[in-house]
C-alpha atoms as one frame of an Amber mdcrd trajectory, in Angstrom:
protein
 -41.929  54.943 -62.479 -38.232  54.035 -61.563 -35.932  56.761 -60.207 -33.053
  57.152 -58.362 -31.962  59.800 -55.903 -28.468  59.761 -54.999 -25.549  62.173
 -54.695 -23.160  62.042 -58.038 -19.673  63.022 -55.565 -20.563  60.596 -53.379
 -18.600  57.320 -53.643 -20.872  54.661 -52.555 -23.643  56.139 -54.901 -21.622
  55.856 -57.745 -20.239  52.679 -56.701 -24.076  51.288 -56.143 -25.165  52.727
 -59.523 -22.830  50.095 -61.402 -24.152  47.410 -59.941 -28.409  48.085 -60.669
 -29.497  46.529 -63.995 -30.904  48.467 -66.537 -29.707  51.594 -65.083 -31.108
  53.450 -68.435 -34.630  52.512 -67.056 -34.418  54.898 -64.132 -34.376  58.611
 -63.912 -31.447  59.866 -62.135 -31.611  63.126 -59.958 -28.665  64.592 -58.374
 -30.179  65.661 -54.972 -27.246  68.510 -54.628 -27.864  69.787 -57.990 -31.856
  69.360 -58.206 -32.885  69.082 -54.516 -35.846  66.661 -53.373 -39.603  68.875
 -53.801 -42.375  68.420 -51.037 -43.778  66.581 -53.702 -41.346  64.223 -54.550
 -40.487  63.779 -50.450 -44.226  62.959 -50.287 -44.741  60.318 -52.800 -41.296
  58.305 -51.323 -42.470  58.648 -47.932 -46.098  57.403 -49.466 -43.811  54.047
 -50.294 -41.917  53.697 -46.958 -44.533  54.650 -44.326 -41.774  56.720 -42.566
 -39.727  60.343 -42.723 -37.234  58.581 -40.173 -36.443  55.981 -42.679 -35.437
  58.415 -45.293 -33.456  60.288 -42.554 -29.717  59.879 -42.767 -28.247  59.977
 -39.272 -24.518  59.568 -40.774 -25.097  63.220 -42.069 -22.143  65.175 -40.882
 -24.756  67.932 -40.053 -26.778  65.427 -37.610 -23.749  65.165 -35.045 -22.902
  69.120 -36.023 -26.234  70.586 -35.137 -26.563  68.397 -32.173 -29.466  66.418
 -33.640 -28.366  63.262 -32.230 -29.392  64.282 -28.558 -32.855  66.074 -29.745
 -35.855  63.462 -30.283 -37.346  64.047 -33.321 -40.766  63.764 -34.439 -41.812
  62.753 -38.305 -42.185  66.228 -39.139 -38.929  67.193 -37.879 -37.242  64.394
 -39.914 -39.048  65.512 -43.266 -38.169  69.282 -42.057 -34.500  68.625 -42.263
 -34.276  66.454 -45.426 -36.069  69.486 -47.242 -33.418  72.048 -45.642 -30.593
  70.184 -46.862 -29.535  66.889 -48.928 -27.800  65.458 -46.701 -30.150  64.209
 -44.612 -31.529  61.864 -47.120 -30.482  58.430 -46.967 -29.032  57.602 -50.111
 -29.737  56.280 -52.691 -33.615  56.146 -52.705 -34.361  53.743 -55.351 -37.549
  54.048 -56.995 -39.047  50.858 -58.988 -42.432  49.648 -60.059 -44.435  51.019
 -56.529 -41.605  50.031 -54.284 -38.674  51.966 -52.602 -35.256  51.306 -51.320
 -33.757  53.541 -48.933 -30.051  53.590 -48.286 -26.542  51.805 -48.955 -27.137
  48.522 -46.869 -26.055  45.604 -48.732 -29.491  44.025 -47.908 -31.015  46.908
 -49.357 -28.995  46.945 -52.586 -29.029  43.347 -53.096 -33.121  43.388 -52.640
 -33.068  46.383 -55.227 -31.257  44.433 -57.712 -33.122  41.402 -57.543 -36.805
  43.517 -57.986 -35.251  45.204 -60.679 -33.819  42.312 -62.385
């Protein structure tokens, strides 16, 4: 399966998007307009081991609702990407039993070349 979550009015998505081969290979899903299931939350964190790695702490929300000084536990992390989409680090890249989480340039660039 190849997908790709990611966030259609955000910049760096968009700007990421160009740049992955055979983009008509992958399934894109808008997480604003079709939000991440419990399903689809599970099988990514299945891939990356981690809830915290899928967490965005950039998310405007994270400094708003005072996360930053709470410690938060795994459950906590996949609480808060289910409540709202901007607590996933995008894009998730989906490919062939492997995911990519975020918009690190090591990240991309390893997505492009497993793709390629």
């Amino acid at each position: 399966m190849r997908k790709i979550y990611y966030l259609k009015t955000c910049d760096t998505c968009k700007r990421i998007l160009k740049t992955i081969p055979n983009l008509d290979t992958f399934v894109l899903q808008d997480i604003k307009e079709s939000p991440i299931t419990v399903k689809q939350l599970e099988e990514i964190h299945a891939l990356t081991g981690s809830y915290e790695t899928l967490f965005s702490k950039r998310a405007k929300l994270y400094k708003e609702m005072g996360l930053k000084n709470e410690t938060l536990s795994e459950p906590d992390f996949k609480r808060y990407i289910l409540e709202h989409y901007t607590f996933l680090n995008r894009p998730v890249i989906l490919a062939d039993g492997k995911a990519f989480v975020g918009n690190s340039p090591k990240v991309i660039e390893a997505a492009i070349a497993f793709v390629s």
